[in-house]
BALOBA-233058 format. One line per field, with one value per residue (C-alpha): y, x, z; residue in three letters; residue number from 1. Coordinates in Angstrom, 3 decimals, always signed. Example, Ala and Ser with C-alpha at 12.3 -4.5 7.8 and 13.67 -1.06 7.14 Angstrom:
# residues 2
v: c(-4.500, -1.060)
u: c(+12.300, +13.670)
w: c(+7.800, +7.140)
residu: c(ALA, SER)
num: c(1, 2)
This chain:
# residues 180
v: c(-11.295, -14.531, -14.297, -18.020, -20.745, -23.600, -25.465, -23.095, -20.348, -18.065, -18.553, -15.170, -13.223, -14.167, -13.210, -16.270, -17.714, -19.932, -22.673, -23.034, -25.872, -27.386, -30.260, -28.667, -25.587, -25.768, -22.759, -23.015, -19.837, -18.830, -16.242, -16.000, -14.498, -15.359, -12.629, -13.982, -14.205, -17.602, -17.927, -15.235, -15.000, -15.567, -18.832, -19.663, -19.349, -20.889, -24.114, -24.064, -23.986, -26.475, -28.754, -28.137, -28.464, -31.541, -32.871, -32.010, -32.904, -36.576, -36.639, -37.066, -33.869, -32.093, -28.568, -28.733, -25.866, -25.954, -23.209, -22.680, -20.628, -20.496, -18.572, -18.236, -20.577, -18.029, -18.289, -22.419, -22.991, -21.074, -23.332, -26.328, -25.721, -24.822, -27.218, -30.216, -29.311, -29.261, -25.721, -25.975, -25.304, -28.298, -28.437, -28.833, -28.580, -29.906, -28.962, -31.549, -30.291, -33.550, -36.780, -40.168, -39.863, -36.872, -37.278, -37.155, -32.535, -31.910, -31.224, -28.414, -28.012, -26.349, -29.238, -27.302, -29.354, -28.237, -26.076, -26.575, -24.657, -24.785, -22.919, -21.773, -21.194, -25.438, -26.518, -24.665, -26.256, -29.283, -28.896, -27.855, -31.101, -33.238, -32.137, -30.908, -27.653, -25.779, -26.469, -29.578, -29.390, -27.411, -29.721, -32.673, -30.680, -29.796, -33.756, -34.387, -32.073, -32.873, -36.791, -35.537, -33.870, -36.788, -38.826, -39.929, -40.969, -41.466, -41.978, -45.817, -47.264, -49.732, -46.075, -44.229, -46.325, -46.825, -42.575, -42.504, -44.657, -42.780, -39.246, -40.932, -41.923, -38.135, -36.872, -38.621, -37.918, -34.155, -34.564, -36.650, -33.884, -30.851, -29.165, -28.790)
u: c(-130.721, -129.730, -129.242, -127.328, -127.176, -124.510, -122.850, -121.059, -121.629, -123.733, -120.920, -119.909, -122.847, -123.130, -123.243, -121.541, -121.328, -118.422, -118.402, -115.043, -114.284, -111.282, -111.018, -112.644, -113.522, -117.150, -117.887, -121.948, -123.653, -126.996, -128.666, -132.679, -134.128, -137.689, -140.103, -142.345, -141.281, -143.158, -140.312, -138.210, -135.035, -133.120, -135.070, -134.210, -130.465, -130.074, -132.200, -129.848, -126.725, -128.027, -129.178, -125.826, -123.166, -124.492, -124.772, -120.810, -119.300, -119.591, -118.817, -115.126, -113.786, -111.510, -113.074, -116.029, -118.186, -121.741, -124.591, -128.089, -130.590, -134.229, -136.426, -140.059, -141.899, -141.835, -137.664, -137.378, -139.748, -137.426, -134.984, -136.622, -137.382, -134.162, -131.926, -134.643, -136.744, -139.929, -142.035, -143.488, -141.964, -139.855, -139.265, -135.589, -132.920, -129.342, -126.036, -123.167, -119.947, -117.713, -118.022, -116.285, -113.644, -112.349, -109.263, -109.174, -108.953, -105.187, -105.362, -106.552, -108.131, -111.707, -114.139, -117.193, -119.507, -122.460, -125.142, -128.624, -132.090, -135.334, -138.526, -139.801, -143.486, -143.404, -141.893, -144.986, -147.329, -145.750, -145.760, -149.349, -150.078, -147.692, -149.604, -146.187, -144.023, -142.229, -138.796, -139.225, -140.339, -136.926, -135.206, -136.377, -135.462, -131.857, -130.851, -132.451, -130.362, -127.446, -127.814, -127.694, -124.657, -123.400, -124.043, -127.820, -129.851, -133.784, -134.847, -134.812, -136.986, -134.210, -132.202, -135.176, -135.573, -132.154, -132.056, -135.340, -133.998, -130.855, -133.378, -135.168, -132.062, -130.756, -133.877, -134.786, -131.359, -131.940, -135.546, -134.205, -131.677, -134.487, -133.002, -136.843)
w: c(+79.992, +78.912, +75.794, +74.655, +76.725, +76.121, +79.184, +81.422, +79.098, +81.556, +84.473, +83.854, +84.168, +87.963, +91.139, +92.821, +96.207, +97.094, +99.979, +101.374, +103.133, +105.444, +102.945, +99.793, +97.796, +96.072, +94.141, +93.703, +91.579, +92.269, +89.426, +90.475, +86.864, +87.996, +88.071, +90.227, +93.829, +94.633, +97.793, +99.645, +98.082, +101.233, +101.415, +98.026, +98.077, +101.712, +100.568, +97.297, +99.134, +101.597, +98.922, +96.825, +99.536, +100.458, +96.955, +96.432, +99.809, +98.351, +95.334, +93.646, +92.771, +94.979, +93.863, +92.114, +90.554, +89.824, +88.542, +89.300, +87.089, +88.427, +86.122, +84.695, +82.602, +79.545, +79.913, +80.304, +77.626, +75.302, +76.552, +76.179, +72.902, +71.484, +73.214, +73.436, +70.618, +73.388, +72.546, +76.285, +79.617, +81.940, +85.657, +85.268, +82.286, +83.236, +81.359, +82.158, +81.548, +82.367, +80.762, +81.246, +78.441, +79.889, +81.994, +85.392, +86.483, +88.366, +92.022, +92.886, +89.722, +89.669, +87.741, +86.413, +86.689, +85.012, +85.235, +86.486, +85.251, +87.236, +86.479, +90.190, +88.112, +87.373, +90.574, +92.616, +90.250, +90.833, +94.690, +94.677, +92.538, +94.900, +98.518, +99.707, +100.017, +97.324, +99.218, +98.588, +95.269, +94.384, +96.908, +94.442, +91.680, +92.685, +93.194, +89.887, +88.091, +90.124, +88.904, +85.635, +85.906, +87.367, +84.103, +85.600, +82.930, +83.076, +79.442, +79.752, +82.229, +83.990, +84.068, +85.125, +88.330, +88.883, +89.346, +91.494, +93.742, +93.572, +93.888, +96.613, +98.912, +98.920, +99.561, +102.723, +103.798, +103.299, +105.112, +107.607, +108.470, +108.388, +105.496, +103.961)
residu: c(UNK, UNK, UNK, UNK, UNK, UNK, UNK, UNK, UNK, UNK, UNK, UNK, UNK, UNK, UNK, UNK, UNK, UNK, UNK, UNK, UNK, UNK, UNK, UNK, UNK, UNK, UNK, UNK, UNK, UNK, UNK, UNK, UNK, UNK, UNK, UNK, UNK, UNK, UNK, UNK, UNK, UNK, UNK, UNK, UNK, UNK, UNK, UNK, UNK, UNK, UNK, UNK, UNK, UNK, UNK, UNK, UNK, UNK, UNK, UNK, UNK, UNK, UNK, UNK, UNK, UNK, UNK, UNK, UNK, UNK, UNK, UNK, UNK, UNK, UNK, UNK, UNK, UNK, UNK, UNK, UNK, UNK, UNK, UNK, UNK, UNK, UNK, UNK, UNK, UNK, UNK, UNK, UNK, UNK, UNK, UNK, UNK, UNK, UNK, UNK, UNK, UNK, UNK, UNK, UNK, UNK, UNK, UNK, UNK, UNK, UNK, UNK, UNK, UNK, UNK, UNK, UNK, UNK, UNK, UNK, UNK, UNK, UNK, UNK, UNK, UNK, UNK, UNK, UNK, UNK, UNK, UNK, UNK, UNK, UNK, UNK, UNK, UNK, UNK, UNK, UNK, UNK, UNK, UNK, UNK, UNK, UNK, UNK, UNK, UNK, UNK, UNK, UNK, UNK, UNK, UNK, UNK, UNK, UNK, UNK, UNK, UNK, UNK, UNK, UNK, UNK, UNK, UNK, UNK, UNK, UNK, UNK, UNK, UNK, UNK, UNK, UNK, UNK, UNK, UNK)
num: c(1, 2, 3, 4, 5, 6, 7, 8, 9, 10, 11, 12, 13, 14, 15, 16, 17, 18, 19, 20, 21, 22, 23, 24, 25, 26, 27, 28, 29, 30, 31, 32, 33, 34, 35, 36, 37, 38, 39, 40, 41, 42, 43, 44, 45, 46, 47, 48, 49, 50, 51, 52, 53, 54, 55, 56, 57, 58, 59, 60, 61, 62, 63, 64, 65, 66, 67, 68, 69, 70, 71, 72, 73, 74, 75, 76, 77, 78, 79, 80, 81, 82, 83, 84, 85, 86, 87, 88, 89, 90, 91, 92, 93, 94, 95, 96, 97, 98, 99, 100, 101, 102, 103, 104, 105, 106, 107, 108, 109, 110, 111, 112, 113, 114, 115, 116, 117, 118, 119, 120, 121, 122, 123, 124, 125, 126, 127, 128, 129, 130, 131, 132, 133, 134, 135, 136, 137, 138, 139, 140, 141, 142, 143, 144, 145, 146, 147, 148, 149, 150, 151, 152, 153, 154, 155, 156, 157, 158, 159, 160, 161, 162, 163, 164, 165, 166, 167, 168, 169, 170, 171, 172, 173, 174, 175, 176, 177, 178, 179, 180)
């Protein structure tokens, strides 16, 4: 049970899958808390890694670690509300863990990034509402979180289009190459 939640704080608890590369070592944990099965869990974590792996391959960190919690609407709304101060559920919560005024990690050195929460219950809502697949749905919601990590912002509406666009881009790219 998750029982606090503060950036990288749940790392622990996992069961973790690491990528390793020829050029890089991405460490990407996967914890599925959802009690409703709304996709095969073999589905789940191959989309995730998918997604994730080609989310990190470009970005600047030589070895960069990143978390994934999927649970139930009950579970994010708990979260929304005590780290957003929103009593109802979200499709997505991000955690960044690095920041601009931090210096540059050593080589070699492991960069958490962040973690990322996603309610599975919202994202089939969402698909449902959308006309298209729950892979894509969490597909959507996996580069949104990732932007955030990534110091994406979407509360101001120059920002907000500025990361759809950004959203958008990796998206086709992952449609275009039959990941969902």
């Amino acid at each position: 049970m998750l029982l606090k939640l503060t950036p990288g704080s749940w790392l622990t608890l996992f069961n973790y899958i690491s990528l390793r590369e020829k050029r890089n070592l991405m460490e990407i944990l996967i914890r599925n808390q959802s009690r409703k099965k709304l996709i095969p869990p073999r589905e789940l974590r191959r989309l995730t890694l998918r997604i994730m792996r080609g989310l990190l391959e470009k970005q600047p960190f030589q070895n960069p670690e990143v978390s994934i919690l999927f649970v139930d609407d009950k579970k994010m709304q708990d979260l929304n509300s005590r780290y957003r101060n929103m009593d109802r559920p979200t499709d997505v919560l991000s955690f960044p863990m690095i920041s601009e005024q931090e210096p540059p990690p050593s080589p070699g050195e492991t960069v958490p990034m962040g973690d990322i929460v996603i309610s599975l219950e919202t994202a089939s809502r969402q698909a449902g509402e959308a006309g298209h697949s729950l892979s894509k749905e969490i597909a959507l919601l996996l580069v949104h979180g990732y932007l955030h990590l990534i110091q994406y912002d979407d509360r101001e509406p120059g920002e907000r289009r500025r990361m759809m666009a950004e959203q958008n881009r990796r998206l086709r790219r992952f449609e275009k190459d039959g990941i969902f």
